[in-house]
N, C-alpha and C positions, 0 to 999 in steps of 0.2 A: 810320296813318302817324305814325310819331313829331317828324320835321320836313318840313315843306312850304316851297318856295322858287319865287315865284313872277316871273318875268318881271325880274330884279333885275339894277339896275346900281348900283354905288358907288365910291367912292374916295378921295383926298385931293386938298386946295385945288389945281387945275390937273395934278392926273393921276390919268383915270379909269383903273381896275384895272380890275374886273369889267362884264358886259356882258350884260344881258338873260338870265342865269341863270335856268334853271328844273330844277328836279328834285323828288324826295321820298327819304324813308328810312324803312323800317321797323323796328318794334320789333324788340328782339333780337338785330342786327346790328354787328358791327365793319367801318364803314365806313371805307377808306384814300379821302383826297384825297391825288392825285398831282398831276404836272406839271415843266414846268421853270422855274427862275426865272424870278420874274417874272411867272408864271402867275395869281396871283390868292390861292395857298391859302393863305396866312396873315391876309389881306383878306378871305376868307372868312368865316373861323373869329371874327375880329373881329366882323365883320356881324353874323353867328349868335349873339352874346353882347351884343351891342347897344356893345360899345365903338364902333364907325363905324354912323352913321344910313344907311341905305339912299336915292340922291336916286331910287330908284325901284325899283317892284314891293314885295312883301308876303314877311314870312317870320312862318311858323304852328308855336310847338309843342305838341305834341297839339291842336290845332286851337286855340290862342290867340294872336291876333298880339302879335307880338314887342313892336310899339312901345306896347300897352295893358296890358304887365304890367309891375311894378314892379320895381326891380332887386333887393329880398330875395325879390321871388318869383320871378322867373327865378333866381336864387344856391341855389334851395333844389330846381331841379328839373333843373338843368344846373352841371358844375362843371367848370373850366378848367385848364388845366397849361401855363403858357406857357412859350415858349423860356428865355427869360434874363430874369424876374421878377426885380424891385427886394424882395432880402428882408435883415431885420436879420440879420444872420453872429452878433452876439452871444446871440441866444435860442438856448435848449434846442429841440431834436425837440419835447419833448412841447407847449411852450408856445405854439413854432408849431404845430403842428400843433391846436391846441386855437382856434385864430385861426379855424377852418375854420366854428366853429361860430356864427359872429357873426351869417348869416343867421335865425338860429333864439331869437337870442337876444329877449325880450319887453322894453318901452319901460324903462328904470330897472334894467333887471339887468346889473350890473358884473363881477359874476364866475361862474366856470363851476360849474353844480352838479353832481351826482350823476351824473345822464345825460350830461352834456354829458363826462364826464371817460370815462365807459362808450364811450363810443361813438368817443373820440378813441383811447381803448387796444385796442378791435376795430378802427380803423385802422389802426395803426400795427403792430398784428399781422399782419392781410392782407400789408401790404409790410415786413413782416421787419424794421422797426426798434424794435418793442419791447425787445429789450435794450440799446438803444443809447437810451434815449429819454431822459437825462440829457446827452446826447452837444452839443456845442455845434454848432451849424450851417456854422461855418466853420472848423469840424476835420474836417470833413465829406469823402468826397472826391466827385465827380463823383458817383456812382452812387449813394450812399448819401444823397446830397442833392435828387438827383431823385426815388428810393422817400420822402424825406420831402415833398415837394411833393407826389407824388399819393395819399400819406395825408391831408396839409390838404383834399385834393379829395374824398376818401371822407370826411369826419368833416362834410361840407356835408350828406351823406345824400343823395347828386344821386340822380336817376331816369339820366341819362345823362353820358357823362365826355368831356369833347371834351381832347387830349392835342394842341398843335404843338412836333414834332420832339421827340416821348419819347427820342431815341435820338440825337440830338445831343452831338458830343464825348464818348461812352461808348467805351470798347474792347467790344468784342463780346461777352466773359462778360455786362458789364451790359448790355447793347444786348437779346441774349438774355431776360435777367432781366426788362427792365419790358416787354419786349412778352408774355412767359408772363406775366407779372400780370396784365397787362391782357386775355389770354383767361382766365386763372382769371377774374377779376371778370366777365369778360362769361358763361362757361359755368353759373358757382358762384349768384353773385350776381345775374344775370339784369339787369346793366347793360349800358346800349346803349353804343357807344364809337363815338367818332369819330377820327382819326389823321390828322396833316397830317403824312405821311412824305416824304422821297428818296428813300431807298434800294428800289426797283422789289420785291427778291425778297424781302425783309422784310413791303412792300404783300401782294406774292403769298403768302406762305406765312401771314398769321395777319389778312388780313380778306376778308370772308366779301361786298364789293363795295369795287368803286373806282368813286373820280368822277375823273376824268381831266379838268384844265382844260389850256389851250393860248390864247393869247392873251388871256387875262380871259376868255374865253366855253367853256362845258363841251363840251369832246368828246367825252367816252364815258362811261356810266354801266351798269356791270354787273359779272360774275364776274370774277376776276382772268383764266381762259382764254378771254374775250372780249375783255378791255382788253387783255394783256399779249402781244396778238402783233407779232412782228416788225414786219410794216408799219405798225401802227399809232404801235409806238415810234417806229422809223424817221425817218414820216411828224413826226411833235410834237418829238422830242427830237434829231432833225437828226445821227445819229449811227447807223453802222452796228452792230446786236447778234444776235447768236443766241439763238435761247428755244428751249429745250430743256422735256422735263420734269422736274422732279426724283425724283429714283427712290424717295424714300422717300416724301414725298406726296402723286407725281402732280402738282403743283401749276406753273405758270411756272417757270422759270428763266430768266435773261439775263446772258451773256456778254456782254460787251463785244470788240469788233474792234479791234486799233491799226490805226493809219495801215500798219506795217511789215507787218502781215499784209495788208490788203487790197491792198497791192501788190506781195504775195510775196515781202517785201526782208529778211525776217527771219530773221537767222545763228542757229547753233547756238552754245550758248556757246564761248567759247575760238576761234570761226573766223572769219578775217579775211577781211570781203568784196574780193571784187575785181570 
């Protein structure tokens, strides 16, 4: 098991999130956290990275608890991609991107050597900004500033990549884009990936389990054609949908219901109800 989570509750001063959480994950997995706001999955992914202390239960990776490893060495074994990071808009691609390597960096060494610059340009190749890598960060647009965030995150040389909301404020081409990265990295590269998604048929079509929370406490942990049916959406997200399959890979699909269809009130264009 790559992460163990035992019996965990946490949260902030006067409002507990999560709630006696227990699960595990295996190596080689792209696992989606789902749910609906408010649910816990960004509270999670925190925990998991040690930014919020746990007021209870244990979290193991590869069988090390979280709270006896040091933050360059969880940095060096786990690497994050957060929603809306605080980053300088004035640095190059590359220069951020080279920030990645500060885990790795030994006590007295200032600047990047040999390897360190190797390994930030095998980054930034993976996610397609190597010709751009003079490019200033806040010329940047949306997409191309996120593939340079989870280059910083590849050039840590993590064992596993936990990404919340890769697909936030993207139009679809990129939305597309960094979730294919992030299976290339998981198929190619043989990184485990974590995914604190929305969007349900994004969940279903590129990871290989979801953990479904609902209240701060986990309700479902398995395939996406186990999490993603009807009644269970239903049931958690308070809202009528259809799951169909998708035709080209088998996988969930969810429709959404309007109000006007489930109460059959719904015109043709151009015709006026009466």
């Amino acid at each position: 098991m790559i992460l163990e989570i035992e019996n965990l509750s946490c949260g902030y001063p006067g409002k507990p999130v999560l709630r006696e959480v227990s699960f595990s994950l295996r190596s080689g997995e792209i696992v989606g956290i789902i749910g609906p706001n408010g649910s816990g999955k960004t509270t999670l992914l925190r925990v998991m990275t040690k930014v919020l202390k746990p007021e209870q239960g244990k979290i193991f990776w590869d069988r090390s608890e979280i709270n006896r490893m040091k933050f360059g060495e969880l940095a060096r074994k786990v690497a994050v991609v957060s929603q809306s990071p605080a980053i300088d808009l004035n640095l190059t691609i590359e220069d951020f991107v080279l920030f990645g390597r500060f885990p790795h960096r030994r006590y007295f060494q200032f600047l990047e050597g040999r390897r360190d610059k190797e390994i930030a340009e095998r980054a930034m190749e993976l996610t397609g900004v190597l010709e751009i890598r003079r490019s200033i960060l806040g010329n940047l647009s949306g997409g191309e500033r996120k593939l340079a965030l989870i280059a910083r995150a590849l050039c840590q040389e993590p064992e596993y990549l936990l990404l919340d909301e890769p697909t936030a404020h993207l139009d679809i081409t990129h939305q597309v884009q960094i979730l294919d990265l992030v299976r290339r990295l998981n198929r190619r590269e043989g990184m485990g990936v974590i995914l604190v998604l929305h969007d349900l048929n994004y969940a279903s079509e590129y990871c290989d389990r979801l953990v479904l929370l609902h209240g701060g406490r986990l309700s479902r942990l398995g395939p996406p054609d186990e999490v993603l049916t009807y009644q269970i959406i239903e049931e958690v997200y308070r809202t009528t949908v259809v799951v169909k399959s998708n035709p080209v890979s088998g996988r969930p699909f969810i429709f959404l219901v309007s109000e006007e269809e489930k109460r059959g009130e719904r015109s043709s264009p151009g015709q006026k109800k009466t």
